[in-house]
Gaussian input, Z-matrix of N, CA and C with variables (Angstrom, degrees):
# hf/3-21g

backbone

0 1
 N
 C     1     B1
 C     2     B2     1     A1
 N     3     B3     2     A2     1     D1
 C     4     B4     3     A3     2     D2
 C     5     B5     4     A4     3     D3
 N     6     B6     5     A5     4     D4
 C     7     B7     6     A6     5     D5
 C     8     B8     7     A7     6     D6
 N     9     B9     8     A8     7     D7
 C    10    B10     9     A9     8     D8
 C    11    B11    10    A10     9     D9
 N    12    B12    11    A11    10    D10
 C    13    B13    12    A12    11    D11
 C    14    B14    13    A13    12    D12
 N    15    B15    14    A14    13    D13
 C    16    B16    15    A15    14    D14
 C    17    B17    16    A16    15    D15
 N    18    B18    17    A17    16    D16
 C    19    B19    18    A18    17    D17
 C    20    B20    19    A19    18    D18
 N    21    B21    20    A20    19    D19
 C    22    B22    21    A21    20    D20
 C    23    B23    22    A22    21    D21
 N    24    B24    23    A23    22    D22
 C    25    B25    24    A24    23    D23
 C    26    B26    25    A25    24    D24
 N    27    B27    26    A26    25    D25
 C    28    B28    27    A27    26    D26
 C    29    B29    28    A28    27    D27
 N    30    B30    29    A29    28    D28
 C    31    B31    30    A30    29    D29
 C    32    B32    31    A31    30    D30
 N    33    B33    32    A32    31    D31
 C    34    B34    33    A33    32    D32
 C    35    B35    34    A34    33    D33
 N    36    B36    35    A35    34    D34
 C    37    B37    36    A36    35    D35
 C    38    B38    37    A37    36    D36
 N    39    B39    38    A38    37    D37
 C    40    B40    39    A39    38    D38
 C    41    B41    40    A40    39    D39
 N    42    B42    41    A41    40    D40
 C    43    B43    42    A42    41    D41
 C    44    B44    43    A43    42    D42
 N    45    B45    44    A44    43    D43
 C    46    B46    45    A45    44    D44
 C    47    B47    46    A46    45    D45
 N    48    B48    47    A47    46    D46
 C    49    B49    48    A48    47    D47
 C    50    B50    49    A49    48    D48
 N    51    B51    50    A50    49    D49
 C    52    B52    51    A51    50    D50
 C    53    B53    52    A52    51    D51
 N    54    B54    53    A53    52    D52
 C    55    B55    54    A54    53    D53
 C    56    B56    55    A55    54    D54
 N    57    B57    56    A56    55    D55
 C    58    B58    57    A57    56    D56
 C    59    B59    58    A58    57    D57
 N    60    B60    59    A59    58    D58
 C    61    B61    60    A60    59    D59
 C    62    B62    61    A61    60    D60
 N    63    B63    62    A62    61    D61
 C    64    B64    63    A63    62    D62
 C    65    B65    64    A64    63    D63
 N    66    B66    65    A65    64    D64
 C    67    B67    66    A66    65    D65
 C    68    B68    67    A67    66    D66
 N    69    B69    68    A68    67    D67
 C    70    B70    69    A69    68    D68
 C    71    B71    70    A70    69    D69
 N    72    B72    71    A71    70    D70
 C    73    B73    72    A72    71    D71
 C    74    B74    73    A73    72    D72
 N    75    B75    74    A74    73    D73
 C    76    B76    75    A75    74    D74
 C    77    B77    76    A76    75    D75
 N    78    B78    77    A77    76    D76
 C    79    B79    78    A78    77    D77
 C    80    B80    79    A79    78    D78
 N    81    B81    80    A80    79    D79
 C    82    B82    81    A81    80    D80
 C    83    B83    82    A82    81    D81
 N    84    B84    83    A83    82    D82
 C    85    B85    84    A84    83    D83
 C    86    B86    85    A85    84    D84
 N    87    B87    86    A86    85    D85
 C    88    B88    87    A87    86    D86
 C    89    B89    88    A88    87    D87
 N    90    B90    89    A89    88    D88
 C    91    B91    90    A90    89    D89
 C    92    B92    91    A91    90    D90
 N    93    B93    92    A92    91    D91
 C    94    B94    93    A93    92    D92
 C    95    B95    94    A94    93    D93
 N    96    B96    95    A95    94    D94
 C    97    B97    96    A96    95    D95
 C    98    B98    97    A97    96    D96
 N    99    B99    98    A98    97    D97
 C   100   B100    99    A99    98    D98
 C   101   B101   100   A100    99    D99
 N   102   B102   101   A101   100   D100
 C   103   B103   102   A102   101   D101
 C   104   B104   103   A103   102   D102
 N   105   B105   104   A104   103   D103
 C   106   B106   105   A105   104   D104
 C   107   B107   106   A106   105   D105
 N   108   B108   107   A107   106   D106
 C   109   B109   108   A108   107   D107
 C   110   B110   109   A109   108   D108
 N   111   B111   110   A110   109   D109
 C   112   B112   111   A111   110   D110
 C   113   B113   112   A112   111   D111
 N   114   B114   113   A113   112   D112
 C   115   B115   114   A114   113   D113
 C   116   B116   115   A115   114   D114
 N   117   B117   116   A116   115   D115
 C   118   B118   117   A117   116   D116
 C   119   B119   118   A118   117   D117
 N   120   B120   119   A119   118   D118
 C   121   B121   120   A120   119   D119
 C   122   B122   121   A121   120   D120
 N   123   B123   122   A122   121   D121
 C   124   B124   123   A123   122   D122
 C   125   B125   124   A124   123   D123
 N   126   B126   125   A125   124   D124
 C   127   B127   126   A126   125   D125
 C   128   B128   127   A127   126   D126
 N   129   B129   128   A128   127   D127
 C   130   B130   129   A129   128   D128
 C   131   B131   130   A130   129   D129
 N   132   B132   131   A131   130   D130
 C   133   B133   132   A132   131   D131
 C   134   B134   133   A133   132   D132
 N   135   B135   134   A134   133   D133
 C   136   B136   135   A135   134   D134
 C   137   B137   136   A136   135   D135
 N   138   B138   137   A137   136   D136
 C   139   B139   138   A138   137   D137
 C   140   B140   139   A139   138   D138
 N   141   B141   140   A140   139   D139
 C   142   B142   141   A141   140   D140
 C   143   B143   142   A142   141   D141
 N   144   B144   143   A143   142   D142
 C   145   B145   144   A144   143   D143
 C   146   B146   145   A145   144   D144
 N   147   B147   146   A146   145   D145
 C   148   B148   147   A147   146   D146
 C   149   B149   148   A148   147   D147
 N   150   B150   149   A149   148   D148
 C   151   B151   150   A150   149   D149
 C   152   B152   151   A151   150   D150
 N   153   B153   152   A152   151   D151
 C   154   B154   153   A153   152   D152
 C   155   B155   154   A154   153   D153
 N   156   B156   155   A155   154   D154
 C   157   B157   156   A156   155   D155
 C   158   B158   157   A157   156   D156
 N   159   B159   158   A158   157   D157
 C   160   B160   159   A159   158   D158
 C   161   B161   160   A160   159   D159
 N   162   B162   161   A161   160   D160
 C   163   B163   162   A162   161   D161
 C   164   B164   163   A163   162   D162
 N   165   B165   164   A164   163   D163
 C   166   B166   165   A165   164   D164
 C   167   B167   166   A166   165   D165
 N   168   B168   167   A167   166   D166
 C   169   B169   168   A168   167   D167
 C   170   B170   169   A169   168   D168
 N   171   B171   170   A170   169   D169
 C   172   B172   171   A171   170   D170
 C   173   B173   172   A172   171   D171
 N   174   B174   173   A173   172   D172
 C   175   B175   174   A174   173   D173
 C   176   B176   175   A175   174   D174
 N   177   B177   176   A176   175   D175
 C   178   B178   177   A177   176   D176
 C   179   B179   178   A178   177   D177
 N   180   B180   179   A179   178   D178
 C   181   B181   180   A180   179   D179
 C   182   B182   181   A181   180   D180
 N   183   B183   182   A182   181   D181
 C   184   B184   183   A183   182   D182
 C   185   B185   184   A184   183   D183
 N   186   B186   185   A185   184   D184
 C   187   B187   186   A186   185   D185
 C   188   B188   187   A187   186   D186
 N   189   B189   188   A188   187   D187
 C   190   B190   189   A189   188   D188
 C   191   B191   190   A190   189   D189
 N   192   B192   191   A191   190   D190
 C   193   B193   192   A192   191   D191
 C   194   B194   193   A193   192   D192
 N   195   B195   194   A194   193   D193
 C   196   B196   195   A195   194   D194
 C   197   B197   196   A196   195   D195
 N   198   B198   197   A197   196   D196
 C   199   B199   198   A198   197   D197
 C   200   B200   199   A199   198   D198
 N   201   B201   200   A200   199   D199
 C   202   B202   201   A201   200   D200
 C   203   B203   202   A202   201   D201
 N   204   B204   203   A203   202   D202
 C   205   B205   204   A204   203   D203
 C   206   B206   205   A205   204   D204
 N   207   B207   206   A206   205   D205
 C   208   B208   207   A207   206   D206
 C   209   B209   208   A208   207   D207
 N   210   B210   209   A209   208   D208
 C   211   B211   210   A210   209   D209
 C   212   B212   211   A211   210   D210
 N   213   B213   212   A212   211   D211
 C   214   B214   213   A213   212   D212
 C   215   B215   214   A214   213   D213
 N   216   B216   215   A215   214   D214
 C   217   B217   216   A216   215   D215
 C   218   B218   217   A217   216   D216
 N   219   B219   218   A218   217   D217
 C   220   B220   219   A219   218   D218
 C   221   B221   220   A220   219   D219
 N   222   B222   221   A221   220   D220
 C   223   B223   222   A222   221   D221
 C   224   B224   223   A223   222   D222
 N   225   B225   224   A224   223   D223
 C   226   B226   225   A225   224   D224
 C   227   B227   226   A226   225   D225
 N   228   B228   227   A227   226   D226
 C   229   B229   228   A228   227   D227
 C   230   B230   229   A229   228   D228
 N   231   B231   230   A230   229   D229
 C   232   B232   231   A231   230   D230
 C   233   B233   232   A232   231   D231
 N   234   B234   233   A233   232   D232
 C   235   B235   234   A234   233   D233
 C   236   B236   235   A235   234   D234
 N   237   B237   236   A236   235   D235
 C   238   B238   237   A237   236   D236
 C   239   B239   238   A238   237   D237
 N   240   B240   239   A239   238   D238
 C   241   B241   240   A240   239   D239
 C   242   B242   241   A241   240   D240
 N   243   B243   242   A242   241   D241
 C   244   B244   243   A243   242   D242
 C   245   B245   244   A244   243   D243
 N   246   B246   245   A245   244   D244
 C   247   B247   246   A246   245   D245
 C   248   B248   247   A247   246   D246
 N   249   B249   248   A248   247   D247
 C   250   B250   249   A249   248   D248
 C   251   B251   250   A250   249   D249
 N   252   B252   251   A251   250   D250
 C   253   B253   252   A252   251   D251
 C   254   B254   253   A253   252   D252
 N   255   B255   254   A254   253   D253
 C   256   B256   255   A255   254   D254
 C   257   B257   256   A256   255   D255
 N   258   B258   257   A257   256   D256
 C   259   B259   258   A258   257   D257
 C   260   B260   259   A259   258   D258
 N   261   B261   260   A260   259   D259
 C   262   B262   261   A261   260   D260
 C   263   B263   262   A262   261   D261

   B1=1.4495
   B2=1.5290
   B3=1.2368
   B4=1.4942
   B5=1.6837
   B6=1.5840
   B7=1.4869
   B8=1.9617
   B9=1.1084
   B10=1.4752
   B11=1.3045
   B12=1.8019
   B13=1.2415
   B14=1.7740
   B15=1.2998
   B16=0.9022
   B17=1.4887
   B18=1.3618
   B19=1.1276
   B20=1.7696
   B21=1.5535
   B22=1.6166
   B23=1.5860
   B24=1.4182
   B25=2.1180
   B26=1.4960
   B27=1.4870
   B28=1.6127
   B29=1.7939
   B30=0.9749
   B31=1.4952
   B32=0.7000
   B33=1.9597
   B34=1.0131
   B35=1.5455
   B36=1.7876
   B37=1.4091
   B38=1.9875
   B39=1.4858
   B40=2.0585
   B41=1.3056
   B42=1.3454
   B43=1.2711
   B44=1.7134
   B45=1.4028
   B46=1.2353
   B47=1.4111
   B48=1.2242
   B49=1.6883
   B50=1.3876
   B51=1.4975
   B52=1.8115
   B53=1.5615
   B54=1.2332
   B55=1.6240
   B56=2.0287
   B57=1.6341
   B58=1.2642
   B59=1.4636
   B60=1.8829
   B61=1.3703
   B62=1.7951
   B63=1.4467
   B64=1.2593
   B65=1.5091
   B66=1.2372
   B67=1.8958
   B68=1.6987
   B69=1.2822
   B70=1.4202
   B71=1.4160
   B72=1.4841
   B73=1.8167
   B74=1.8128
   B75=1.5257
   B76=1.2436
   B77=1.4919
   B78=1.5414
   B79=1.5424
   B80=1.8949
   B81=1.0797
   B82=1.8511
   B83=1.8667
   B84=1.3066
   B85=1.4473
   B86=1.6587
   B87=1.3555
   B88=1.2287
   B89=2.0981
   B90=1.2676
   B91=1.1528
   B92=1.4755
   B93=1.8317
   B94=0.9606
   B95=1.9924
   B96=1.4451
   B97=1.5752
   B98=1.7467
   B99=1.9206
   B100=1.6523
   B101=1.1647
   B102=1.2651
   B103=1.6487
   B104=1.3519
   B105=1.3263
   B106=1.3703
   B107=1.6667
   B108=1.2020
   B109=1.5605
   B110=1.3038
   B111=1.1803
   B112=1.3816
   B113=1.4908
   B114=1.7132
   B115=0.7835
   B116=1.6417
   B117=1.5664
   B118=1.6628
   B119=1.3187
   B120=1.6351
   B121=1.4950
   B122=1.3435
   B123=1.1029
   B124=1.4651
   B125=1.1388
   B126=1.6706
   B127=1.2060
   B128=1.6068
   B129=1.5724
   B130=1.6672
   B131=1.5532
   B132=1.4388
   B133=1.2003
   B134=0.9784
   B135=1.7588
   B136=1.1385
   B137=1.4380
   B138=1.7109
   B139=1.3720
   B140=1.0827
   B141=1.3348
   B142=1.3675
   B143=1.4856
   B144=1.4361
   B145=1.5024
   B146=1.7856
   B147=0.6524
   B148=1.5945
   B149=1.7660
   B150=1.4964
   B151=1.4447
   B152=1.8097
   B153=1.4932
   B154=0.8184
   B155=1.7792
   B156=1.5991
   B157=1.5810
   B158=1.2445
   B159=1.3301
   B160=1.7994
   B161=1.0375
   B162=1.6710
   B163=1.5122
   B164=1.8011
   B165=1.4682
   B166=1.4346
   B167=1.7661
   B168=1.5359
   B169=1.6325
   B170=1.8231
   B171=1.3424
   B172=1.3361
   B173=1.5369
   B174=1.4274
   B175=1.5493
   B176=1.9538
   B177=0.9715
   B178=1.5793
   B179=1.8122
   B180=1.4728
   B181=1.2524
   B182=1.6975
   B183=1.2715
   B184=1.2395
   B185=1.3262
   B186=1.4589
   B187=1.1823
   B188=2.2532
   B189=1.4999
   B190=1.3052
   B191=1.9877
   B192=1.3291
   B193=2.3381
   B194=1.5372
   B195=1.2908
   B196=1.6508
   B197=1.5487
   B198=1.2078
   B199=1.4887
   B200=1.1617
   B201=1.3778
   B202=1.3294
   B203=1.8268
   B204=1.6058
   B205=1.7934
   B206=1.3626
   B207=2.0684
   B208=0.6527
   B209=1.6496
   B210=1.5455
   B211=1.7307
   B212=1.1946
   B213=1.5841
   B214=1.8081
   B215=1.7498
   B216=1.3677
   B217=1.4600
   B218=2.0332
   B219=1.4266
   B220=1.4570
   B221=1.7630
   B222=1.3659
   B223=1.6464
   B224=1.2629
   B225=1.6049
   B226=1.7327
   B227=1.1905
   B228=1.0467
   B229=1.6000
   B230=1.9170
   B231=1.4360
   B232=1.9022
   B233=1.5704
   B234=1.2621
   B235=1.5873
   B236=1.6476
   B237=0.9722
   B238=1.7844
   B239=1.2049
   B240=1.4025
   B241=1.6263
   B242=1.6809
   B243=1.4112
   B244=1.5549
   B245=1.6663
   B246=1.4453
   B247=1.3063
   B248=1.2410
   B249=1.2870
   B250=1.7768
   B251=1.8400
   B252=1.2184
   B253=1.1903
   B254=1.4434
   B255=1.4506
   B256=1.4804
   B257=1.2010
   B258=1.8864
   B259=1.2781
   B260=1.4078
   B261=1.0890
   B262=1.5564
   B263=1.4868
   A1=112.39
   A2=114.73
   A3=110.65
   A4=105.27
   A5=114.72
   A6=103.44
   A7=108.73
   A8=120.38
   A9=109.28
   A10=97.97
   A11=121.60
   A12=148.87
   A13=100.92
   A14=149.81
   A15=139.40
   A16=117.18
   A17=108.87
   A18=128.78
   A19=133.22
   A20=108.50
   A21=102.73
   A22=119.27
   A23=92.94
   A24=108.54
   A25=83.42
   A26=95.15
   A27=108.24
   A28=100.83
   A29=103.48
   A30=128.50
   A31=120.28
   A32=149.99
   A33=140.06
   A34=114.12
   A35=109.48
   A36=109.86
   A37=118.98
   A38=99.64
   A39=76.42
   A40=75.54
   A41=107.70
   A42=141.63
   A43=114.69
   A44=128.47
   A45=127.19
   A46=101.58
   A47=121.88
   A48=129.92
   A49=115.42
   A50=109.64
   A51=93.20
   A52=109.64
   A53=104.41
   A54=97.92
   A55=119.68
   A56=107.17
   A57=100.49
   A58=128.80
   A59=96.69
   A60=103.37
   A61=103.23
   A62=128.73
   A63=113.96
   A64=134.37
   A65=104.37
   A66=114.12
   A67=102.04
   A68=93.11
   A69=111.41
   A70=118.14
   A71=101.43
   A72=96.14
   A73=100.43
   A74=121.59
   A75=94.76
   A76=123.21
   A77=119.68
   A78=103.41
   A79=87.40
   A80=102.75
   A81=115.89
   A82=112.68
   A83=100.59
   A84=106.39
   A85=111.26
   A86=120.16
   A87=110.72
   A88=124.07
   A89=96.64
   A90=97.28
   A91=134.51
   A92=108.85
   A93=102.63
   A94=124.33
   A95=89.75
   A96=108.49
   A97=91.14
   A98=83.03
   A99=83.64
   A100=140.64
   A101=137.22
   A102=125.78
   A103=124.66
   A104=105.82
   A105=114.19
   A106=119.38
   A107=111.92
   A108=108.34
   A109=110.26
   A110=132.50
   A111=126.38
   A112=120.45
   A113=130.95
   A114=147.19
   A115=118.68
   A116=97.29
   A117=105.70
   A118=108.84
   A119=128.08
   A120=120.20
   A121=76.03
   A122=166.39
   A123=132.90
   A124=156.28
   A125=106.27
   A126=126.35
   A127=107.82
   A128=99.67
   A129=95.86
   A130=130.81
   A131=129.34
   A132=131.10
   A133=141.33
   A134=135.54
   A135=137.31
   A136=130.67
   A137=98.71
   A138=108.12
   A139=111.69
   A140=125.24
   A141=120.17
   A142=116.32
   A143=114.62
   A144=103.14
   A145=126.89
   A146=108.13
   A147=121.73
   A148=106.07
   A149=102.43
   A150=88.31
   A151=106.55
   A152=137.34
   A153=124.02
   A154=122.03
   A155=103.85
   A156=97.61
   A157=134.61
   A158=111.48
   A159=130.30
   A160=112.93
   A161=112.70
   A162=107.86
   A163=130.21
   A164=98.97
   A165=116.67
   A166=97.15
   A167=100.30
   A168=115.03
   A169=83.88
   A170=151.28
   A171=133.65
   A172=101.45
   A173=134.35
   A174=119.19
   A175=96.36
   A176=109.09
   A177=117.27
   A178=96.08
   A179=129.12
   A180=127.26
   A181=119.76
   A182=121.11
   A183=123.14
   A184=104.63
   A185=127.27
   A186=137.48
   A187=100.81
   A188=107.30
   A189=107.50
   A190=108.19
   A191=82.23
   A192=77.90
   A193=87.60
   A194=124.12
   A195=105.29
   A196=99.31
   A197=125.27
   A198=127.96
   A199=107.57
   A200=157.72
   A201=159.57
   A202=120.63
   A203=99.31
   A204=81.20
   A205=93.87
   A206=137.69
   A207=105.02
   A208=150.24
   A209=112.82
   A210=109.32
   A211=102.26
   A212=113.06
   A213=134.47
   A214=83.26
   A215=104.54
   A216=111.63
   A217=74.22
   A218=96.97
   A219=135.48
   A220=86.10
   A221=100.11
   A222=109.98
   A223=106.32
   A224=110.28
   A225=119.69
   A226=104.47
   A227=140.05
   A228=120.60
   A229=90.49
   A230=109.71
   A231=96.34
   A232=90.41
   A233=146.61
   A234=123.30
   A235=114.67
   A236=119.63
   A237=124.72
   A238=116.74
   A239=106.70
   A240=117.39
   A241=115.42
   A242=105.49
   A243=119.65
   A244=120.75
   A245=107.58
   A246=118.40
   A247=120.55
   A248=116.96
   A249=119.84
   A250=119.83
   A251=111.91
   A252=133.73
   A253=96.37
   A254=120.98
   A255=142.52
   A256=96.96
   A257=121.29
   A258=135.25
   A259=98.36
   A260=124.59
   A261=127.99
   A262=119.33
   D1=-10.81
   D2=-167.87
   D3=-84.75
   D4=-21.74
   D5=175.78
   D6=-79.68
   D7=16.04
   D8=-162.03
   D9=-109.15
   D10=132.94
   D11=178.90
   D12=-45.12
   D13=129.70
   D14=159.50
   D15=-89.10
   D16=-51.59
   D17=163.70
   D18=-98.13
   D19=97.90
   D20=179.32
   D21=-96.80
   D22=143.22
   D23=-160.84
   D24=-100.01
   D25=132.94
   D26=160.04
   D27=-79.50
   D28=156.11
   D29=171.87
   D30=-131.08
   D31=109.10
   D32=167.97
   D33=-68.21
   D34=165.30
   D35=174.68
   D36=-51.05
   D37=159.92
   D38=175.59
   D39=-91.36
   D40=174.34
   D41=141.24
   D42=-56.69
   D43=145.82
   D44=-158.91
   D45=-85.44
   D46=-35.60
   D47=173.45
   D48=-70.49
   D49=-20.62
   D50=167.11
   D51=-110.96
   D52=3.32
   D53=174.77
   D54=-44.57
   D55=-41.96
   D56=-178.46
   D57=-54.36
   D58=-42.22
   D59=-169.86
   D60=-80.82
   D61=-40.50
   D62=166.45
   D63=-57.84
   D64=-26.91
   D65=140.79
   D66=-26.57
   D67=-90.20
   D68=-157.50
   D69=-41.97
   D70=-32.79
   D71=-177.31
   D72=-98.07
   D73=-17.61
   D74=164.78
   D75=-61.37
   D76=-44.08
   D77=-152.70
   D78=-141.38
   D79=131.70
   D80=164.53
   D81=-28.98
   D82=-54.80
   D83=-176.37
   D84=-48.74
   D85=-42.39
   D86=-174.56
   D87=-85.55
   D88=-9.13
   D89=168.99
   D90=-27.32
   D91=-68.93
   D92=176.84
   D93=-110.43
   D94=52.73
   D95=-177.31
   D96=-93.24
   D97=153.41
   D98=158.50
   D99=-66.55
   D100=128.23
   D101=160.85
   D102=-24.65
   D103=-73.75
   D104=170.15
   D105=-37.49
   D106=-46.56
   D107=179.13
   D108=-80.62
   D109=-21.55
   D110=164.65
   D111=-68.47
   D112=-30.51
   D113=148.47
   D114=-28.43
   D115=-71.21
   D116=-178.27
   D117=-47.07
   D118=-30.73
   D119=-147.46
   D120=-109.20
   D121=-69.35
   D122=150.57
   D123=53.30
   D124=-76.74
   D125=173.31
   D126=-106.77
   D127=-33.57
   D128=168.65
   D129=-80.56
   D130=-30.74
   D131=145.46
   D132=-96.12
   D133=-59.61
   D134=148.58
   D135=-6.08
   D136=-92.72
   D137=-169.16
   D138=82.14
   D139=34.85
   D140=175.17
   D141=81.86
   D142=-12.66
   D143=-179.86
   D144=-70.85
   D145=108.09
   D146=-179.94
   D147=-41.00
   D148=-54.54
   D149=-174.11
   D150=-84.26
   D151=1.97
   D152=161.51
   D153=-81.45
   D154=-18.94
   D155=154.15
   D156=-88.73
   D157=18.44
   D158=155.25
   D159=-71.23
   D160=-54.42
   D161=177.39
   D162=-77.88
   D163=-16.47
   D164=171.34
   D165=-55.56
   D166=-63.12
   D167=-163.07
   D168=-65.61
   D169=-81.87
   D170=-156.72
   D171=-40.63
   D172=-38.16
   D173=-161.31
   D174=-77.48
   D175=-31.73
   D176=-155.71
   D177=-75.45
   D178=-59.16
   D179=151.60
   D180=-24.12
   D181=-58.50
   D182=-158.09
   D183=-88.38
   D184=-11.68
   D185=-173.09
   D186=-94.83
   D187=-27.91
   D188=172.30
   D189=-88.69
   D190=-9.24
   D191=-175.55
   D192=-82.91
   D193=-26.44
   D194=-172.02
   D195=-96.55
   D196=11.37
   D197=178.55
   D198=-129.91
   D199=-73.68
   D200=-62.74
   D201=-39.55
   D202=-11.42
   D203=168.18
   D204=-107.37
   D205=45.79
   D206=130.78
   D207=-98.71
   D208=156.69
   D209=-151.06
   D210=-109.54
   D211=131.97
   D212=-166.28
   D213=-75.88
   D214=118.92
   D215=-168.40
   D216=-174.03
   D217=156.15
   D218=-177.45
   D219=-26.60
   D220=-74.35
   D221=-163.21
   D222=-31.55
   D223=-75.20
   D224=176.88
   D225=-36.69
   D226=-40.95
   D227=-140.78
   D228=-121.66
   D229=-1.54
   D230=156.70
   D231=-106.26
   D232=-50.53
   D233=161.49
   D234=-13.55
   D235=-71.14
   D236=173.36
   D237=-42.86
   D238=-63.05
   D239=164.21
   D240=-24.90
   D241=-68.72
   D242=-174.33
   D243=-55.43
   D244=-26.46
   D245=168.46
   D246=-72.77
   D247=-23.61
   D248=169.54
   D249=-54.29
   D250=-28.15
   D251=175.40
   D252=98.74
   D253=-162.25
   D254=-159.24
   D255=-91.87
   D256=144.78
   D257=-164.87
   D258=-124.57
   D259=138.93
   D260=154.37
   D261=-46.20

């Protein structure tokens, strides 16, 4: 029982113009990423979903612990993308 959600938070969609900076203050990794590339993955995967940029941000972390010079740049972050599997 101790892994089970008691309480679930609605989240609305972000908005595509604050997606970078709410990046940035959720998680370290996105700080010093581009806007623009955070943007693209956005409209092409996301969609604004918050908990699908949890799992973007878990692949993008785990992809720098088995690297550390690797750099949150377009590549990394459509690598992450691709691990989500196929989107409608």
């Amino acid at each position: 029982m101790h892994s089970r959600v008691l309480t679930w938070h609605q989240v609305s969609r972000l908005d595509t113009e604050h997606v970078p900076r709410t990046l940035g203050l959720f998680h370290l990794v996105w700080e010093d990423a581009d806007p623009a590339d955070l943007v693209r993955a956005d409209e092409q995967t996301a969609r604004g979903n918050f908990r699908t940029w949890v799992k973007i941000t878990s692949h993008v972390c785990a992809a720098r612990d088995r690297d550390s010079g690797t750099r949150v740049g377009q590549e990394a972050i459509n690598r992450a993308c691709a691990r989500l599997g196929p989107y409608p």
